[in-house]
C-alpha positions as CSV (number, residue, x, y, z in Angstrom):
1,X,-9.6,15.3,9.3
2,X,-12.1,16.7,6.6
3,X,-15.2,14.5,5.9
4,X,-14.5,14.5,2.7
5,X,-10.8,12.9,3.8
6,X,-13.1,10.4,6.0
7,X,-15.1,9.6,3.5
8,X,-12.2,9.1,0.7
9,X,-10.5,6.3,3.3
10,X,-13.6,4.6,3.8
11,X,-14.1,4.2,0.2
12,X,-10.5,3.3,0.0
13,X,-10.8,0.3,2.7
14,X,-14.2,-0.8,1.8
15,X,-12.5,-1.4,-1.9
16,X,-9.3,-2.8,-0.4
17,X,-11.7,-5.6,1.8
18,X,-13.7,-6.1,-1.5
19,X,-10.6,-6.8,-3.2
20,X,-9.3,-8.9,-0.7
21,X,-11.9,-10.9,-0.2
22,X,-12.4,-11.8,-4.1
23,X,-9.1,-12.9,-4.4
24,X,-9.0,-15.9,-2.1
25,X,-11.6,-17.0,0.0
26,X,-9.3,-16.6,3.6
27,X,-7.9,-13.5,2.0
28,X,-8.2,-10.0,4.3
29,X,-8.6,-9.4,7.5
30,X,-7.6,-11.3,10.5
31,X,-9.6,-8.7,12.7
32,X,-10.5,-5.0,11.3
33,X,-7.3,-3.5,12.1
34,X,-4.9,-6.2,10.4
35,X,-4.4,-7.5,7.3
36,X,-3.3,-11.3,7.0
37,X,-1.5,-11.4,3.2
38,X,2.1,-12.2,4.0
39,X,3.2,-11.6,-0.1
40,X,3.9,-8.1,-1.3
41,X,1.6,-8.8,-4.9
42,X,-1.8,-10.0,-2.6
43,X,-0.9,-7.3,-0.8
44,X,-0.8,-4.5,-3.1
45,X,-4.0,-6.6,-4.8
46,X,-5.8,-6.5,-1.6
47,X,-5.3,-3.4,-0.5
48,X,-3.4,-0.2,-2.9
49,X,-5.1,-1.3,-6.3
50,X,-8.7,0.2,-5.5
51,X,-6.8,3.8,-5.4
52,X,-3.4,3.2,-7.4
53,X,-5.0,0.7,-10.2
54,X,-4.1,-2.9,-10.6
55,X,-1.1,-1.7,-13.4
56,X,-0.1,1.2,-11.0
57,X,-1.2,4.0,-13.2
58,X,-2.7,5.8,-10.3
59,X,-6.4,7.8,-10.6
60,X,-7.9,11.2,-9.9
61,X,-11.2,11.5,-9.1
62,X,-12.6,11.8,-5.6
63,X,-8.9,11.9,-5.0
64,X,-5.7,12.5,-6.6
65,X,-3.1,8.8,-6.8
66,X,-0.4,8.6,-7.5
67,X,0.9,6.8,-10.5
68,X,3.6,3.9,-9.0
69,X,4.2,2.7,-12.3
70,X,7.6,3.9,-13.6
71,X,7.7,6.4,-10.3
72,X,11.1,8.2,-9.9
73,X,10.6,9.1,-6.3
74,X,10.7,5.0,-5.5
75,X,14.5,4.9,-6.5
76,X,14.8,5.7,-2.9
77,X,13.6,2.9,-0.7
78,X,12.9,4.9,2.4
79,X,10.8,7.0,0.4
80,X,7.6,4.3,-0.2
81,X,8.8,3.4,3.4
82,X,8.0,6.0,4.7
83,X,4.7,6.9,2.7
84,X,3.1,3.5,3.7
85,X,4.5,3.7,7.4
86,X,2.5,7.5,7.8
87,X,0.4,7.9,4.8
88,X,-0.1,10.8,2.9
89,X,-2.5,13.3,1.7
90,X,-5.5,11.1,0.4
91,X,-3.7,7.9,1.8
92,X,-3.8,6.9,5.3
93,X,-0.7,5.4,7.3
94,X,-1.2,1.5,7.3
95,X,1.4,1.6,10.5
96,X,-1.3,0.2,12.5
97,X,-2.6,-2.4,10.2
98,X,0.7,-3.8,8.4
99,X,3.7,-5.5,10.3
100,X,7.4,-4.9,9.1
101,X,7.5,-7.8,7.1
102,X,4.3,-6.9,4.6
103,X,5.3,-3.3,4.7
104,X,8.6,-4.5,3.3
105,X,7.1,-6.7,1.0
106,X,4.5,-4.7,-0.4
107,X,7.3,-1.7,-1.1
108,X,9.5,-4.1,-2.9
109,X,6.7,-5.4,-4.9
110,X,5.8,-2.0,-6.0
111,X,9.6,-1.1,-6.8
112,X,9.8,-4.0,-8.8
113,X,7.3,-3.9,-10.8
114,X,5.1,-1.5,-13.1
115,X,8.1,-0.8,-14.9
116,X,10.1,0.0,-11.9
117,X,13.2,-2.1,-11.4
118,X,14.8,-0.8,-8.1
119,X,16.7,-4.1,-6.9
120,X,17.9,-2.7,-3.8
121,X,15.5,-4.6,-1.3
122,X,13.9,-3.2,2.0
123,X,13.9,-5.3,4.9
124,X,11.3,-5.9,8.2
125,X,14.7,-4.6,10.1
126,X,14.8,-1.4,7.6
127,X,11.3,-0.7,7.8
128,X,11.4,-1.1,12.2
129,X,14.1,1.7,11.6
130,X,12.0,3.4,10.2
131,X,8.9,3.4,12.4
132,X,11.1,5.3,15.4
């Protein structure tokens, strides 16, 4: 991994932890390698709207992110799955740091909102499918 990569993730998770922690006092971590929000918005708050936005709209900078808002490639529900599960390019996999459950969450938050209206709902079982 470049330094420049390095550097891009740390920015990434120290805005994420800022983030977190300004939305509710217990918000974040429960050690530095988990995050506690159960609810797919706090968890797209706490931890994907320092690189994608708060509305979705995405950035480039530092870093080129993706826009989620009215994304075609989310119609899929693997897709996001799958992104979130192993990262990529500028983002890092959050395998390690989100359980089934808020992976799921957080995917069907961002495919239901930002203009996105995907109804077709991922589960914790679909996303343990997909970590094999």
């Amino acid at each position: 991994m470049s330094a420049m990569r390095r550097f891009l993730l740390l920015i990434c998770a120290l805005a994420a932890a800022g983030a977190a922690q300004a939305q509710a006092p217990d918000a974040g971590f429960t050690d530095p390698a988990h995050f506690r929000q159960r609810d797919g918005a706090a968890l797209y708050h706490g931890i994907c709207q320092g690189c994608h936005m708060p509305q979705g709209q995405g950035a480039v900078g530092a870093g080129a992110y993706p826009a989620l808002a009215r994304n075609q490639k989310l119609a899929t529900a693997g897709y996001p799955v799958l992104i979130v599960l192993n990262g990529s390019k500028a983002m890092q996999s959050f395998a390690r740091m989100l359980d089934d459950a808020q992976i799921a969450a957080v995917v069907n938050y961002i495919r239901t909102n930002f203009g996105n209206s995907y109804s077709d709902a991922v589960t914790a079982t679909d996303v343990a499918g997909a970590r094999q």
